[in-house]
C-alpha positions in Angstrom: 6.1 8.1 55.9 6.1 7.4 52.3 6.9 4.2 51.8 4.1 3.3 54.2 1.7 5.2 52.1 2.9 3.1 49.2 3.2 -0.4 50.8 -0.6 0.3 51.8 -1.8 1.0 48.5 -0.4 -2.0 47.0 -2.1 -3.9 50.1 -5.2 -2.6 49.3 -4.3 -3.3 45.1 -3.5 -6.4 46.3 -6.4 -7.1 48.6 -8.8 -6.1 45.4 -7.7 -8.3 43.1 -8.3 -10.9 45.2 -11.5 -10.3 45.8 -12.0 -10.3 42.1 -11.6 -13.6 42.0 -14.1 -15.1 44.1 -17.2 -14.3 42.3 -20.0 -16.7 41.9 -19.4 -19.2 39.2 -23.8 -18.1 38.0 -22.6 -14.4 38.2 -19.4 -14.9 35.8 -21.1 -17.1 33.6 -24.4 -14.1 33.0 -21.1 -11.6 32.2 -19.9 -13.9 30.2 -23.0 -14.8 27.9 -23.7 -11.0 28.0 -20.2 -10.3 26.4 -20.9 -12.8 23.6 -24.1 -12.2 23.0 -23.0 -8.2 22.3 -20.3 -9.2 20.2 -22.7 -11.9 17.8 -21.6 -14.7 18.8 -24.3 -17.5 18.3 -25.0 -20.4 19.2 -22.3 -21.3 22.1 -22.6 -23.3 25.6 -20.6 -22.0 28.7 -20.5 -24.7 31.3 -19.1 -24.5 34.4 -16.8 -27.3 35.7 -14.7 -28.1 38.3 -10.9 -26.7 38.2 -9.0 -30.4 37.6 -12.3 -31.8 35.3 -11.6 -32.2 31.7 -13.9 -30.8 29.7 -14.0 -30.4 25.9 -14.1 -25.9 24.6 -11.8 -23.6 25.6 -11.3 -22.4 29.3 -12.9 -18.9 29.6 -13.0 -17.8 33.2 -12.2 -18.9 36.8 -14.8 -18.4 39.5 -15.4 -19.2 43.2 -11.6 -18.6 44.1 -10.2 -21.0 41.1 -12.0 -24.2 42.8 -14.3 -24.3 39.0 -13.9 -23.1 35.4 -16.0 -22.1 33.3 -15.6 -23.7 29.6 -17.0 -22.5 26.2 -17.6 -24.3 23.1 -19.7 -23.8 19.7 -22.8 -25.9 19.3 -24.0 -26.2 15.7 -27.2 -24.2 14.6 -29.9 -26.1 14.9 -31.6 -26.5 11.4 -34.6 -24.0 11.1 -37.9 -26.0 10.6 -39.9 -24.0 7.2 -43.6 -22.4 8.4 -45.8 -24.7 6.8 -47.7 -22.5 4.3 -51.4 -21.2 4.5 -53.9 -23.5 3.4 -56.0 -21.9 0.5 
């Protein structure tokens, strides 16, 4: 009796990480950018590719069952523009 109660329990462990990995490449990415954004990190791109497409920045997640990636890379800051000052 106990090793079924164990072989099920690693079904279902099994079962849920595999489920885990098909969510929606939109609903990884919004984790993703929300994980960044807490941690600073500005000013970055996540794009989301397809598994065997090269694409330049570092792999950073997997989404709709490993069929796409989706890559990060840093973007430069773009130059702030002065306020042109109050005429007198």
């Amino acid at each position: 009796m106990r090793p079924l109660v164990i072989i099920g329990m690693l079904l279902i462990a099994a079962a849920s990480a595999h489920a885990q990995g098909m969510k929606p490449c939109e609903e990884l990415k919004t984790e993703i950018a929300a994980k960044l954004d807490a941690k600073g990190v500005k000013p970055y791109t996540l794009e989301i590719v397809a598994k065997d497409k090269d694409a330049e920045g570092k792999v950073v997640g997997t989404c709709e069952g490993g069929s796409k990636k989706i890559m990060y890379s840093r973007t430069s800051a773009a130059p702030a523009t002065a306020a042109p000052e109050p005429s007198k």
